[in-house]
SEBAFI-16825 format. One record per residue (C-alpha): residue number from 1; x, y, z. Coordinates in pm, 1 decimal. Layout:
BEGIN
nr_px_py_pz
NUM_X_Y_Z;
...
end
This chain:
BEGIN
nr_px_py_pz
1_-5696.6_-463.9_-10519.4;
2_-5357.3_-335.0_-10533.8;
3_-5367.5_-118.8_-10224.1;
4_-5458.4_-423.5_-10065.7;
5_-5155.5_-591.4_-10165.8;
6_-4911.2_-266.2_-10112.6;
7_-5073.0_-253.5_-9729.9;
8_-5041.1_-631.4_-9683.4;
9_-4692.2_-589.6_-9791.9;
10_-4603.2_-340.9_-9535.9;
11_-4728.9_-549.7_-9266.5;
12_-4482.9_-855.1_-9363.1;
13_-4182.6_-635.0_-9402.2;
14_-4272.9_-450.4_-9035.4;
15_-4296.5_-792.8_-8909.1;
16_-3998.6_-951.4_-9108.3;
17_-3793.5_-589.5_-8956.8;
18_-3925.0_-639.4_-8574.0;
19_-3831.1_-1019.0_-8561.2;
20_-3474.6_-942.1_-8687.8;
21_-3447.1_-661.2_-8422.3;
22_-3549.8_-910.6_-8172.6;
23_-3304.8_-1188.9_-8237.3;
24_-3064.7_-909.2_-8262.5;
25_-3133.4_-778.8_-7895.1;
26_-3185.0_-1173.8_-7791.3;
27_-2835.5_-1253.8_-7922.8;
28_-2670.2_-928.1_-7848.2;
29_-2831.9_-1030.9_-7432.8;
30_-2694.7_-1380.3_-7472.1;
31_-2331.3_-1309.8_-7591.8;
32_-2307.7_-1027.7_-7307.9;
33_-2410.3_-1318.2_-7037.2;
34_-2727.0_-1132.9_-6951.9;
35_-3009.8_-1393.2_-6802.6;
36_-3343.5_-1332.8_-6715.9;
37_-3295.3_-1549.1_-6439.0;
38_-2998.6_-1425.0_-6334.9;
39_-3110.2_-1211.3_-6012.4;
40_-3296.3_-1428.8_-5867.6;
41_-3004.5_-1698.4_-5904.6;
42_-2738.6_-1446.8_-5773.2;
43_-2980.9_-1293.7_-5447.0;
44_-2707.8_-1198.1_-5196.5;
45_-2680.0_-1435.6_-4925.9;
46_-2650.5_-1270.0_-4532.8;
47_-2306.3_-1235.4_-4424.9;
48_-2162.2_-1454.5_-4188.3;
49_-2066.4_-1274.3_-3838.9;
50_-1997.3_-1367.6_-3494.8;
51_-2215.8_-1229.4_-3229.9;
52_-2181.3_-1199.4_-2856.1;
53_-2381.5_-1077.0_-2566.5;
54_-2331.0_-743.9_-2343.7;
55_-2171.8_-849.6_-2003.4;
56_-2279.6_-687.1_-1714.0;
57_-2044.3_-711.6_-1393.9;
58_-1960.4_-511.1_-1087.0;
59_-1603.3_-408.2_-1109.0;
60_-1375.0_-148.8_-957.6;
61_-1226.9_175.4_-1186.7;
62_-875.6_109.2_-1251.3;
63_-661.5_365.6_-1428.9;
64_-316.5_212.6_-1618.8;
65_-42.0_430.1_-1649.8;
66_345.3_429.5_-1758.9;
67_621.0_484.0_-1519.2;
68_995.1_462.7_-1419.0;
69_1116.9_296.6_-1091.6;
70_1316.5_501.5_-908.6;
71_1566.7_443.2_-588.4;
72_1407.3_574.8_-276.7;
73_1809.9_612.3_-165.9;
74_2057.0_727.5_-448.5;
75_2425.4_864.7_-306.0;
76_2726.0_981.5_-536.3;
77_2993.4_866.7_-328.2;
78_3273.6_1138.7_-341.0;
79_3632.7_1181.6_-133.7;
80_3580.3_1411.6_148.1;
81_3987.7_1472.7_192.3;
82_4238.8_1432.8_-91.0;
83_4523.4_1193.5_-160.0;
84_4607.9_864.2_-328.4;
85_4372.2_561.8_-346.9;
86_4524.5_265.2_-189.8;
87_4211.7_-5.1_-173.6;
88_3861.7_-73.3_-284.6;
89_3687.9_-336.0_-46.5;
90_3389.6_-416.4_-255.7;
91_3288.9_-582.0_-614.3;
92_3129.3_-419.1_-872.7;
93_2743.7_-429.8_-868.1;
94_2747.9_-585.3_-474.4;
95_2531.0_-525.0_-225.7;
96_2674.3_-346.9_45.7;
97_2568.5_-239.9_431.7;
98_2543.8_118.4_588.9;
99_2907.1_188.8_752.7;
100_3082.1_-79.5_527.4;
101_3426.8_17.5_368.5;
102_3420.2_114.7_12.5;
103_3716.5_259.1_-55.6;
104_4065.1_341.5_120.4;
105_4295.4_663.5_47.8;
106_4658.1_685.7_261.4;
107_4557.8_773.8_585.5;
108_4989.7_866.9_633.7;
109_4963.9_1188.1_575.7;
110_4644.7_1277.2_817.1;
111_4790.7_1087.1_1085.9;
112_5094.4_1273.9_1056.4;
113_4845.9_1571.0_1082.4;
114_4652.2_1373.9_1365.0;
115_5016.8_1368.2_1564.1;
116_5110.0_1769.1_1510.6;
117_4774.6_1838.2_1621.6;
118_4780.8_1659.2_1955.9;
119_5163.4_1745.8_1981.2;
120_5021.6_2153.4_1967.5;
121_4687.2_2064.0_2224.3;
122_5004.1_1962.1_2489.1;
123_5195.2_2251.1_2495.0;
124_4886.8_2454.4_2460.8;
125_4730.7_2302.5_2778.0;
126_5107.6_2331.8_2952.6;
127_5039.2_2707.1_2878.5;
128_4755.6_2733.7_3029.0;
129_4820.2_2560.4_3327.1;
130_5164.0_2782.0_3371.3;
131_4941.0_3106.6_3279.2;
132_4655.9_2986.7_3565.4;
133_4901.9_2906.3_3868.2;
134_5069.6_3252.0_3770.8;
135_4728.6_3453.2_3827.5;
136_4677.2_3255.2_4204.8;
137_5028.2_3396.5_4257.0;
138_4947.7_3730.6_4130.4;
139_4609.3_3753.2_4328.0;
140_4815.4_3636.9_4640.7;
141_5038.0_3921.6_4570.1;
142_4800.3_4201.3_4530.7;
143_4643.5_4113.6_4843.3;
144_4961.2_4139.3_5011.7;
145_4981.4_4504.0_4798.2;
146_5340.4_4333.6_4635.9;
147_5233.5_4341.0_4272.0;
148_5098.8_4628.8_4075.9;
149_4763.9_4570.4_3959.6;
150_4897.1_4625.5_3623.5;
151_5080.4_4334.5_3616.6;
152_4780.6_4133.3_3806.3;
153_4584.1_4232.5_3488.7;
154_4800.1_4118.9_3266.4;
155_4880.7_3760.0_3436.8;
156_4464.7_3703.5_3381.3;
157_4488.3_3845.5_3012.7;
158_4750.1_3566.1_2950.7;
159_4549.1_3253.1_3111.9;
160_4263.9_3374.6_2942.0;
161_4460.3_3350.6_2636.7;
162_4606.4_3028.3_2666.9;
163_4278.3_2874.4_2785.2;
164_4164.7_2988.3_2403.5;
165_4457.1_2864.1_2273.2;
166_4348.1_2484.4_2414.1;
167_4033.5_2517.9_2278.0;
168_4197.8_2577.2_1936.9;
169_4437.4_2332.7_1940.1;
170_4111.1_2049.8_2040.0;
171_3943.0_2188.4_1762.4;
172_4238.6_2119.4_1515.1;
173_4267.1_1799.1_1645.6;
174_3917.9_1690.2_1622.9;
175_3947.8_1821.6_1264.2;
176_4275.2_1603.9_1202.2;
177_4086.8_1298.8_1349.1;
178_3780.6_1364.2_1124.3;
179_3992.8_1377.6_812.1;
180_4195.0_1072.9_910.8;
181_3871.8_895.3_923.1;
182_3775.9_1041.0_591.1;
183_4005.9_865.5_466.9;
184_3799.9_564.1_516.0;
185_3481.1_614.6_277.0;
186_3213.6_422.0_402.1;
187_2860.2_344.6_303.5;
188_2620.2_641.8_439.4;
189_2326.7_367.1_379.7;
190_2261.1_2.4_238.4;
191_2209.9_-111.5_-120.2;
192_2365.9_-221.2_-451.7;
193_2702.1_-29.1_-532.0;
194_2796.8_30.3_-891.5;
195_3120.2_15.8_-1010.6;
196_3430.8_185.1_-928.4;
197_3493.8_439.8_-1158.2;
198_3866.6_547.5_-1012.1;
199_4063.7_280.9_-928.8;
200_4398.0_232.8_-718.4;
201_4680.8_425.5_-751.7;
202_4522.1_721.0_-875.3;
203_4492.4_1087.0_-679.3;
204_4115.7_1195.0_-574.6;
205_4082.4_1532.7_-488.0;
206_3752.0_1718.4_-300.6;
207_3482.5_1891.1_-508.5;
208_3154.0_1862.8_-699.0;
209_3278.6_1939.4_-1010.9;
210_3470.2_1582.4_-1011.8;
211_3323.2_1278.8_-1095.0;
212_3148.8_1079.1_-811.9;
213_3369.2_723.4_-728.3;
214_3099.1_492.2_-761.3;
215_2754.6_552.3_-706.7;
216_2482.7_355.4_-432.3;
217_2119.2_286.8_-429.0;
218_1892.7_155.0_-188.0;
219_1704.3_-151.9_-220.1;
220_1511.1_-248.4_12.2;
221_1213.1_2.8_-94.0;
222_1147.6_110.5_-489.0;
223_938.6_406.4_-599.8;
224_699.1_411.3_-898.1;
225_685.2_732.4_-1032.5;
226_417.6_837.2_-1301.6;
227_201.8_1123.6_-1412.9;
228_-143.5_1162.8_-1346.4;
229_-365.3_1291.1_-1504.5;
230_-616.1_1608.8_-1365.7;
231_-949.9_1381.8_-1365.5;
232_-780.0_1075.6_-1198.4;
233_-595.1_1278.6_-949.3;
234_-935.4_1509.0_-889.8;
235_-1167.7_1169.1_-878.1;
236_-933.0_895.2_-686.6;
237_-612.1_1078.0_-602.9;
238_-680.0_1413.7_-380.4;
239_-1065.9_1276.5_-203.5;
240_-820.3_1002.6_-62.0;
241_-571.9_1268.7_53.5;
242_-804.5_1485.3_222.5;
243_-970.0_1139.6_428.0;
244_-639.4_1035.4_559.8;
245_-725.9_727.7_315.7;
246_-463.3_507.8_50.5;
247_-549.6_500.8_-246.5;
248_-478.6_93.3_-429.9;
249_-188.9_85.7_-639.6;
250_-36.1_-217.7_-816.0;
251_298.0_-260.9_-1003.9;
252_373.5_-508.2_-1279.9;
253_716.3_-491.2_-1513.5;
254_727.6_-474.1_-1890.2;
255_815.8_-874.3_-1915.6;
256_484.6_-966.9_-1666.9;
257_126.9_-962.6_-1769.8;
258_-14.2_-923.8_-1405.3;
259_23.7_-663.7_-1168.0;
260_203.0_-853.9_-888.2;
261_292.6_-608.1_-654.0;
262_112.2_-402.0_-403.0;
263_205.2_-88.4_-258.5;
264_98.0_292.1_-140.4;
265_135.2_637.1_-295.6;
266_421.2_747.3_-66.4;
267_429.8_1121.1_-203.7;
268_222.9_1351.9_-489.7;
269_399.8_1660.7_-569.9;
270_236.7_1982.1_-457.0;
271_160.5_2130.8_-836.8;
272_46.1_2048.2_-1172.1;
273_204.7_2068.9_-1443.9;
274_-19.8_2287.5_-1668.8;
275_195.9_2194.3_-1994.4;
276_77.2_1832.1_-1957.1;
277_-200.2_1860.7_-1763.9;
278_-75.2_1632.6_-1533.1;
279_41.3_1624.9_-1176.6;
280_370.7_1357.9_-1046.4;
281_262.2_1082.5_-802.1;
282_528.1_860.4_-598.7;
283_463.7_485.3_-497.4;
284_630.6_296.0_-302.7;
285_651.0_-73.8_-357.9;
286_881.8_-367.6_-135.7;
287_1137.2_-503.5_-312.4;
288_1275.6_-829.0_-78.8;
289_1341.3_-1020.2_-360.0;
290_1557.6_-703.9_-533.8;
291_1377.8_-779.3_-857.5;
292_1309.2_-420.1_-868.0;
293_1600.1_-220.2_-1008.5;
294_1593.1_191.4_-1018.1;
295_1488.7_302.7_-1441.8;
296_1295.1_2.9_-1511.9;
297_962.1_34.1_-1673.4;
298_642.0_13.0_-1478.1;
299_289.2_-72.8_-1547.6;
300_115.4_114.8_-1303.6;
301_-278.4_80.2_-1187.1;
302_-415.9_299.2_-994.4;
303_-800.3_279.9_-861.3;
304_-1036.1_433.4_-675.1;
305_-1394.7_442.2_-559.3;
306_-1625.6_186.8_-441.4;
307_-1750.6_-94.4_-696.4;
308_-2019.5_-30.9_-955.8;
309_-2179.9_-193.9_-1199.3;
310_-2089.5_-203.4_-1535.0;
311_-2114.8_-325.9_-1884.7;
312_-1831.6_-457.5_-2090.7;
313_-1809.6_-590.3_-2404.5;
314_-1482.9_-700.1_-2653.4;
315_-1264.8_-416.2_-2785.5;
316_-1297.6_-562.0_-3137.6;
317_-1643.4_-499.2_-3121.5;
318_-1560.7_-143.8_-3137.4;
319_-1564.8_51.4_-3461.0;
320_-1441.0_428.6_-3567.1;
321_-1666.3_694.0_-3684.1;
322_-1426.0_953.2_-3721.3;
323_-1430.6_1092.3_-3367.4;
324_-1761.5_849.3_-3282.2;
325_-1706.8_500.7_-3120.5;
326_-1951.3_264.4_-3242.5;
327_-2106.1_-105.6_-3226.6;
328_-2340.3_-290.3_-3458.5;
329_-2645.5_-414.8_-3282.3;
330_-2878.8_-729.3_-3392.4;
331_-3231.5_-723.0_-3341.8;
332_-3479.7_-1029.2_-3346.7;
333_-3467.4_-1047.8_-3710.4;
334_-3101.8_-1042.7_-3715.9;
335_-3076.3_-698.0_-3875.7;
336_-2735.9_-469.0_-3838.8;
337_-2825.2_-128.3_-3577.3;
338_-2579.7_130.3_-3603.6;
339_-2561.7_184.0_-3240.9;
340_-2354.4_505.2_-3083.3;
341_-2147.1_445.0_-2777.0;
342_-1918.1_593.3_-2527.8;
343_-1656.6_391.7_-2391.0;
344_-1492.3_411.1_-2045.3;
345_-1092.4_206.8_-1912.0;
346_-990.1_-126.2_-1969.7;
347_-1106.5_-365.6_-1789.3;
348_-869.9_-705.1_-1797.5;
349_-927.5_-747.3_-2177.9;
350_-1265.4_-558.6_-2215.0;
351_-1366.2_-256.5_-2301.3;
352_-1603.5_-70.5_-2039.6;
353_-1902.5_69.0_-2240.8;
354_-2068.1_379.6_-2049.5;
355_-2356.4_431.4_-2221.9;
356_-2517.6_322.9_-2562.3;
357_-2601.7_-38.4_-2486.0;
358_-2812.6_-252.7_-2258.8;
359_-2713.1_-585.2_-2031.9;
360_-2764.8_-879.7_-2312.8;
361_-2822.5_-723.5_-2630.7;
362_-2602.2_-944.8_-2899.0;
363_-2373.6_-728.7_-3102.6;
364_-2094.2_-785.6_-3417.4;
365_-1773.0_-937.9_-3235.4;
366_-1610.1_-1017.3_-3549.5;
367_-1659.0_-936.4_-3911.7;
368_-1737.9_-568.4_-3880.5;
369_-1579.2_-474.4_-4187.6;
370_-1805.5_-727.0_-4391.7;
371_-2130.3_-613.3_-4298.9;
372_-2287.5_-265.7_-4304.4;
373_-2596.3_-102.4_-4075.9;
374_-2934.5_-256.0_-4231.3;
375_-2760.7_-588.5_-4324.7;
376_-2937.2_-907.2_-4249.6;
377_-2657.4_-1119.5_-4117.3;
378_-2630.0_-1512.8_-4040.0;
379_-2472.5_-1469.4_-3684.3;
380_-2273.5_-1693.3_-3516.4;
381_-2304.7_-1695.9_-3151.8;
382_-1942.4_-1684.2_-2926.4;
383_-1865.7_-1618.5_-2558.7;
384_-1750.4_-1265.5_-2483.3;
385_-1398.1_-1309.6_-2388.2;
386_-1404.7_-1426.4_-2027.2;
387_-1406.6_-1216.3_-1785.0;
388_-1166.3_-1229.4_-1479.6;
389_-1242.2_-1110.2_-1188.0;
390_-1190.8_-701.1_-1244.5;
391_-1178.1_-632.6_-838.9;
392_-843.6_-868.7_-818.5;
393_-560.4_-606.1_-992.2;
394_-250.2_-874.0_-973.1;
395_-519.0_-1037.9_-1278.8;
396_-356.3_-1039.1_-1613.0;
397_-431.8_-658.1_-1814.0;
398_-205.5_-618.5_-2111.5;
399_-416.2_-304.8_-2178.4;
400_-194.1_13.0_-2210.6;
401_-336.4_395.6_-2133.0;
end
């Protein structure tokens, strides 16, 4: 009878112990905000994302690159004879033509020269007149056996003489006239003159090692000139060379967003530069309006090659997997595909994709960074920026290589 009891006690105190461990563990859950139904309260929800389908459209390869205008015509103009600057004839920053007066120095002293010089052609030509009727008189006399032929010899050495003598003296007058018209410094072609950097009064003397008086550039014609580099030149640049064919190049400035002018590679220098890896090409572009001024920037873009087809989708589409270019693809059920890609040029605000996708699968276009690859995501479908039309260049391209 009393191990009965002692056992039946046991059992109440177990039970009393495991009841008090369990409100323990209940209150302990309760205080640390722990509820059973908790998970399935909290289930995450799909991210939101917007989603856009692959383009596919036939467009022409362009290639952007950076360049500096340059003046097809650049002259330093310097004195060609020395002396003191009596006029300028033009305004700073004018446009001038070919043969128009720039600048006058004091012609006195070179007409002075001018005068001496014709003064010495006179009496050199007087000389040789004297020195050519005395060898008719001579040859009269040694027919007549009156003169020795001596002194026959020596009236011809004398005429021969003073016939060089006239030639010299023409030549130093043509050279007195040529500096006496140096004197008058002219514009050796047409374009916009800078300023004048000497200005009257002072003395300018001849030689390269003094400063230039003002400097002229042509106008009418700009080049472009940019590096290219050895895949361009080897795809677009050098087939076109070798068929006689131009190769379509467009120009826009750094404050446009098209590429409004047209022109022609005018010249591509005759080796690479293995440094760079790239070889210097020359366009030349119009400039009528004279909106093009020489050291300006230039967007250059250059293409080549008949039109393709070709898929493009929106560059924010695009992630970075260390050296791996990416997109996230949906599938019927909406799920996140890491999808590999390789990317080719701009194309007026898109991004030409070269392989990895298909024409019309929908991928992430914004919200990349909220979702990862296995995701189920609530999409949002957008447009794919609009496309312009990628065979026009002059269309906008704000795209930079």
């Amino acid at each position: 009878m009393s191990s009965n009891f002692t056992l039946r006690n046991r059992y109440i105190v177990t039970a009393a112990a495991l009841a008090v461990i369990a409100i323990a563990v209940a209150g302990t859950l309760s205080a640390i905000g722990v509820d059973s139904t908790a998970n399935a309260q909290q289930a995450p929800q799909a991210a939101g994302v917007d989603v856009a389908e692959v383009i596919s459209k036939q467009i022409t390869d362009w290639q952007q690159y950076s360049g500096r205008l340059e003046a097809v015509d650049r002259v330093e103009i310097r004195p060609l004879v020395s002396g003191t600057l009596t006029a300028v004839h033009f305004k700073d920053g004018a446009l001038v033509k070919k043969g128009e007066v720039l600048f006058t120095i004091d012609p006195r002293p070179y007409a002075a020269e001018v005068a001496r010089a014709q003064a010495q052609l006179a009496g050199a030509e007087a000389r040789a007149a004297y020195t050519a009727s005395d060898v008719a008189r001579g040859q009269r006399l040694l027919g007549d056996n009156a003169i020795a032929r001596r002194d026959y010899e020596e009236k011809q050495n004398a005429a021969r003489e003073a016939a060089a003598n006239v030639q010299a003296a023409q030549a130093a007058l043509r050279s007195a006239k040529l500096n006496l018209e140096y004197t008058q410094i002219v514009a050796p072609v047409a374009g916009r003159i800078s300023r004048a950097e000497v200005t009257i009064g002072n003395i300018v003397s001849v030689g390269s090692s003094t400063p230039p008086l003002t400097t002229l550039v042509s106008v009418s014609k700009m080049y472009a000139a940019f590096d290219v580099d050895e895949q361009s030149f080897l795809k677009y640049v050098n087939p076109a060379r070798a068929k006689g064919a131009q190769v379509p190049v467009y120009l826009g400035l750094a404050n446009e967003d098209a590429y409004s002018r047209e022109g022609k590679v005018g010249s591509v220098d005759n080796r690479l530069d293995t440094s760079s890896g790239t070889i210097r090409v020359r366009a030349v572009f119009d400039n009528a309006d004279g909106q093009l001024v020489p050291g300006l920037y230039a967007r250059i873009r250059l293409g080549g090659g008949a039109p393709r087809e070709a898929l493009l989708i929106d560059e924010k589409a695009i992630g970075t997997d260390q050296d791996k270019r990416f997109v996230l693809v949906l599938d019927k059920d909406n799920h996140a595909t890491y999808r590999q890609i390789r990317v080719g040029a701009n194309q007026d605000g898109l991004r030409v994709v070269e392989s990895g996708l298909k024409s019309g699968e929908r991928i992430v276009v914004n919200g990349l960074q909220r979702i990862r690859p296995g995701d189920t995501v609530a999409p949002t479908v957008v447009p794919m920026i609009k496309v312009a039309d990628t065979t026009a260049p002059a269309k906008s391209d704000k795209s930079k290589v």
